[in-house]
N, C-alpha and C positions, 0 to 999 in steps of 0.2 A: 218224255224225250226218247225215241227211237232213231236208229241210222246212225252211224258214225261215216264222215266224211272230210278223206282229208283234203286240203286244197291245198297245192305247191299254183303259187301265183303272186303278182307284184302288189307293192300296196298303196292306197289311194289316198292320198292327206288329205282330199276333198273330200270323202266318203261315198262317194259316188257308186264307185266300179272298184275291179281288184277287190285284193283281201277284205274290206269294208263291207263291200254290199255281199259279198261272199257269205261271209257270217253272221251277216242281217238275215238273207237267204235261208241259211238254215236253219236259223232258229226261228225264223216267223212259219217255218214248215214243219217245225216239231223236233227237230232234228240237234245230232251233236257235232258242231262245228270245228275243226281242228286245221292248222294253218302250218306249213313252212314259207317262210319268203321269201320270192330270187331279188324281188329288186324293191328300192324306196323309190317311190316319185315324189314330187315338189308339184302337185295340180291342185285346180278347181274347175270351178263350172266351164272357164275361159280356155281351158289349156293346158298343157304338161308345161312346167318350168323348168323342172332338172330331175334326172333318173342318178341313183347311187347301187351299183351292182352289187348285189353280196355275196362274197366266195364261193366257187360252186361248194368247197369241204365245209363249208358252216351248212348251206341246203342239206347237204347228205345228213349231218347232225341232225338238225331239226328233224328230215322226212326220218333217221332212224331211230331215235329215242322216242321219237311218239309212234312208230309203230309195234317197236317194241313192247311197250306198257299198256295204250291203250285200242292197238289193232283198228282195223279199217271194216266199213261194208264200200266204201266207194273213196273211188279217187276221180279228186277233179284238179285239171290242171288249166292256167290261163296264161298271164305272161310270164315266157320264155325267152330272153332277149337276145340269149349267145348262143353258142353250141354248147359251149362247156356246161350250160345251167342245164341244157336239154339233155347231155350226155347223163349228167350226175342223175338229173332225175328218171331216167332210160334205165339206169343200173339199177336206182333203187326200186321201183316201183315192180320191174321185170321178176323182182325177187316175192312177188304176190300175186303171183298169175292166177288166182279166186277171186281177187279185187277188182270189179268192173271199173274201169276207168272213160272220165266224161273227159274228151279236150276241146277247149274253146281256144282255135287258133290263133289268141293275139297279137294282129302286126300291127293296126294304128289306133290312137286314140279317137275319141269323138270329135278332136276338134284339127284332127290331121296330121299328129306327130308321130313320125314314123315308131313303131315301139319293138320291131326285131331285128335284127344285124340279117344282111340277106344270108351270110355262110349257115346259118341256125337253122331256112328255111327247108335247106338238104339234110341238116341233121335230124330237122323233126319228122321229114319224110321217112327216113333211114331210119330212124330209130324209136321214135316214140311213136309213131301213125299205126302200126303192128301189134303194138300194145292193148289198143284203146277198142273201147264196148260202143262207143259214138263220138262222133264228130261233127262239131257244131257250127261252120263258118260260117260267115254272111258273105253277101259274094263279092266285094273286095278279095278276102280272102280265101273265095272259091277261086275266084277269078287265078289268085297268084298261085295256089297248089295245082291247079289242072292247067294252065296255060291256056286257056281260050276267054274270050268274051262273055259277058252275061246279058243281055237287053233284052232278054224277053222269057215267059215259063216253059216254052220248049228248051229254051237254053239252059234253064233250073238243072230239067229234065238231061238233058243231056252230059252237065255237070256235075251233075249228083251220081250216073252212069260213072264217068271219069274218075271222082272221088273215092268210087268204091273198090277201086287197079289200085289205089294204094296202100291196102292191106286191110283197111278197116272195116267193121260187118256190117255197121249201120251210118247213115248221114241225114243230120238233119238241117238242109240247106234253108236258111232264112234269107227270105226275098223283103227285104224292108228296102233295100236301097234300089227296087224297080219303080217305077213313077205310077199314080195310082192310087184311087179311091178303097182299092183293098190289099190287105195284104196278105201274098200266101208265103206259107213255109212249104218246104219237101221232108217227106222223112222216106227214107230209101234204104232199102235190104237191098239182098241179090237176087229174094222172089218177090220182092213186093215196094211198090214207091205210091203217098198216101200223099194229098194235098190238104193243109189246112186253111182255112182262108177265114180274116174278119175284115172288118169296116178299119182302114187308116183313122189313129188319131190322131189330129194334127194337130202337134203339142213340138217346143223346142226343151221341153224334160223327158231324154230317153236315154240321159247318160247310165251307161253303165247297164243297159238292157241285154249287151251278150251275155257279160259276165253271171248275173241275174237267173237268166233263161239256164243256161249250162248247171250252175249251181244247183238251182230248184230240180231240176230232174236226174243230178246225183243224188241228190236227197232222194227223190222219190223212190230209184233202186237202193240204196241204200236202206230203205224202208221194205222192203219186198215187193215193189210194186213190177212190173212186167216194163217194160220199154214204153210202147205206145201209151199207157195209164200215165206213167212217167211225165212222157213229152204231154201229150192234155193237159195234165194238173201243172204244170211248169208256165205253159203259155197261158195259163186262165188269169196264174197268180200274179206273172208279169205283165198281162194288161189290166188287169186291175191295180197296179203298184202305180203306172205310167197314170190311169184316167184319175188317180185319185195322190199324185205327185203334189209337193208340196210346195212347191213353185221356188225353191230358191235358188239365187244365184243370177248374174247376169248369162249367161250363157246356156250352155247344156246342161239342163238342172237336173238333179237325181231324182230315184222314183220312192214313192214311197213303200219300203222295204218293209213298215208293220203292217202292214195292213192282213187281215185275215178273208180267205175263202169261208163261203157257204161248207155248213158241214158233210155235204157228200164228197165234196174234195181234197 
């Protein structure tokens, strides 16, 4: 077990996404998985039922007593629903500026339920976007941080350009919701933007595929691994999680989070 990795994110009674597959994530990559949570959901495969906000002062407890004791190689953050959760986590994390932080910007579920208050959207601009070693949206949530349209890989390209004016060094813009037999992701610096592209699997089990992706490649840095090593071994582990998903649930079904890579990765 190498990496330590903490996750401030919401948690999934379906086990899908959020804190669940978070810490499937890291342990199916070797890793030590450690958790604060801002919010309870009530979901499954079908849908969010009910979210239960938890204090931002109970987050600041959690993110400070376990960084106290048992310290960070990475931070990864998912859902952030308020500002005040974004805030508290903004203060605490800001106070480890050695700790590369992953964010997976979550605003809506898989099956469309909105999951950020809009005021939150300006505070994670403002305050957490500054912070972070990468950023991971899909472009819904390119779409809502930069203000423009997404339909097409020039527009990736262009958004991924916009993404990077908001303080952040690196973007790894996933293009899953373009239409299409492949799917590319962007991963973008300030000198360098790299396309990765594979075969679409069409499957309705990809619940919880940001959360998943984000995770897997704090792990990776939290391991020593470089950025792009990172992001490869991240996307290998997540479509191999999605092809060999375990089919359950009526709806958006989760992926399968044991599954192990080949040993060069």
């Amino acid at each position: 077990m190498r990496g330590r990795v903490l996750i401030v994110a919401g948690s999934d009674s379906g086990g899908g996404a959020g804190i669940q597959a978070d810490i499937k994530t890291v342990t199916a990559l070797g890793g030590y998985a450690m958790t604060a949570i801002t919010a309870l959901t009530a979901q499954n495969t079908l849908g969010v039922h009910g979210v239960m906000q938890v204090p931002p002062e109970f987050l600041r407890l959690q993110i400070e007593c376990v960084l106290a004791d048992l310290g960070a190689d990475a931070f990864k953050t998912g859902m952030l629903d308020t500002p005040e959760i974004i805030a508290t986590t903004a203060d605490c994390l800001r106070k480890w500026p050695d700790v590369k932080l992953v964010i997976d910007p979550v605003m809506v579920a898989k099956g469309g339920q909105w999951l950020m208050q809009t005021a939150a959207i300006a505070e994670m601009k403002r305050h957490l976007l500054p912070l972070a070693s990468l950023l991971t949206p899909n472009l819904p949530e390119a779409e809502v941080l930069c203000g423009m349209r997404i339909e097409s890989e020039d527009d990736m390209r262009r958004a991924a350009d916009a993404l990077l004016t908001l303080g952040v060094p690196a973007v790894l813009l996933k293009g899953g919701h373009l239409p299409g037999d492949e799917v590319v992701d962007l991963l973008a610096t300030e000198t360098k933007c790299e396309s990765f592209s594979a075969p679409r699997i069409h499957t309705r089990h990809t619940h919880g595929t940001g959360c998943t992706l984000a995770s897997a490649i704090a792990t990776g840095i939290a391991q020593g691994m470089d950025l792009r090593a990172a992001v490869v071994r991240a996307r290998d582990y997540v479509r191999l999680a999605i092809e060999t998903a375990p089919g359950y649930g009526a709806g958006a079904g989760p992926l399968n989070h044991a599954v192990t890579l080949p040993p060069e990765r």
